[in-house]
Structure formats: structure tokens, C-alpha cells
N, C-alpha and C positions, 0 to 999 in steps of 0.2 A: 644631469637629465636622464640619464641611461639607466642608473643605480634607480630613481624613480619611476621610471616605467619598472622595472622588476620588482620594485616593490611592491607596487601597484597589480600588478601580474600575481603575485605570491598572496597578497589579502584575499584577490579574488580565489583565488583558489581554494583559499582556506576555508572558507566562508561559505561555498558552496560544499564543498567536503563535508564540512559543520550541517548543513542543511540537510543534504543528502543523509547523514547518520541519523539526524534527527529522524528524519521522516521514513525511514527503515523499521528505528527501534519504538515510531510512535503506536499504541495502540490504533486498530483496525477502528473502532468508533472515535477514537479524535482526527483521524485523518477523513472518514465522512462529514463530520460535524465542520471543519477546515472545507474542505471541497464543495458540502453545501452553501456554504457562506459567499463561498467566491461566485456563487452561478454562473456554469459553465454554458456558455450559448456555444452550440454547435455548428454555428455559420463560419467560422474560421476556424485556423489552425490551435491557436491557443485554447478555445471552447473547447477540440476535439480530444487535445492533449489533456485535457483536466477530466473531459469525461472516460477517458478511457485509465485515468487514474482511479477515479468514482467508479469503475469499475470491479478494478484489480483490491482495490481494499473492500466492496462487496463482497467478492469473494471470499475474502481473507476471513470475513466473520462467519460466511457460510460453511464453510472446513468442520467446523466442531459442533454441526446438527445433526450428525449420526442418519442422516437420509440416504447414507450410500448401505449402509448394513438393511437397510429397508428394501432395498433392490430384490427380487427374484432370484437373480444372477449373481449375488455377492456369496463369495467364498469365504464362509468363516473360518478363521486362521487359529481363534481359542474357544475351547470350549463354555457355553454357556454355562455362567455357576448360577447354582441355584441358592436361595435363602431357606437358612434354618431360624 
């Protein structure tokens, strides 16, 4: 019995391990397209938990719009090359 609860113990872990890498190494738009699906109602905890996932992979696509160089205030680090 004891050997089977830890084995039992050890898939789940594995499994979730497995999950968890997956969804690190997934692109930023299949993890929207996954979270859209599920519709996250925001009345409980699991809705709030998914939205703020639906969040953090928003972001993750927003990163590479170059809207920060657009700022007033940004510090350009190299110099603008120009085309010949």
C-alpha cells in the first residue's frame, strides 16, 4: 500500500513538472488561444487564477512592439544606423 501511494505521489509530480515546462516553453499566442478557450469567469478563484495568466502571456507578446523606444524618455543604448 505504502510503495503505492508514492508512486502515486511521484506521477503526480511528474506530470505536473511536464505541464508546467510545457507551458513556459509554449509560445506566447498558444497560451492565449488555450486561455481563451477555457473562459476565465472572474467570480472565483480559478477564473482569477486563469485571468491573471491571460494576462502575463499578454504581456509576453507585447515585449517585442518596440513602443518602449517610442517613449520621450527612453535612452537610446546604440546608435541609429542609417540605410545606404
Amino acid at each position: 500500500m505504502e510503495l503505492m501511494v508514492q508512486t502515486l505521489i511521484v506521477a503526480v509530480l511528474v506530470v505536473a513538472s511536464a505541464v508546467g515546462a510545457a507551458w513556459r516553453l509554449a509560445p506566447a499566442r498558444t497560451k492565449l488561444r488555450l486561455l481563451d478557450k477555457l473562459k476565465a469567469d472572474t467570480s472565483h478563484a480559478l477564473g482569477r487564477w486563469l485571468a491573471r495568466l491571460r494576462r502575463g502571456a499578454a504581456e509576453e507578446l507585447a515585449h517585442g512592439c518596440n513602443a518602449c523606444s517610442k517613449s520621450p524618455d527612453h535612452i537610446q543604448k546604440h546608435p541609429a544606423r542609417t540605410k545606404r
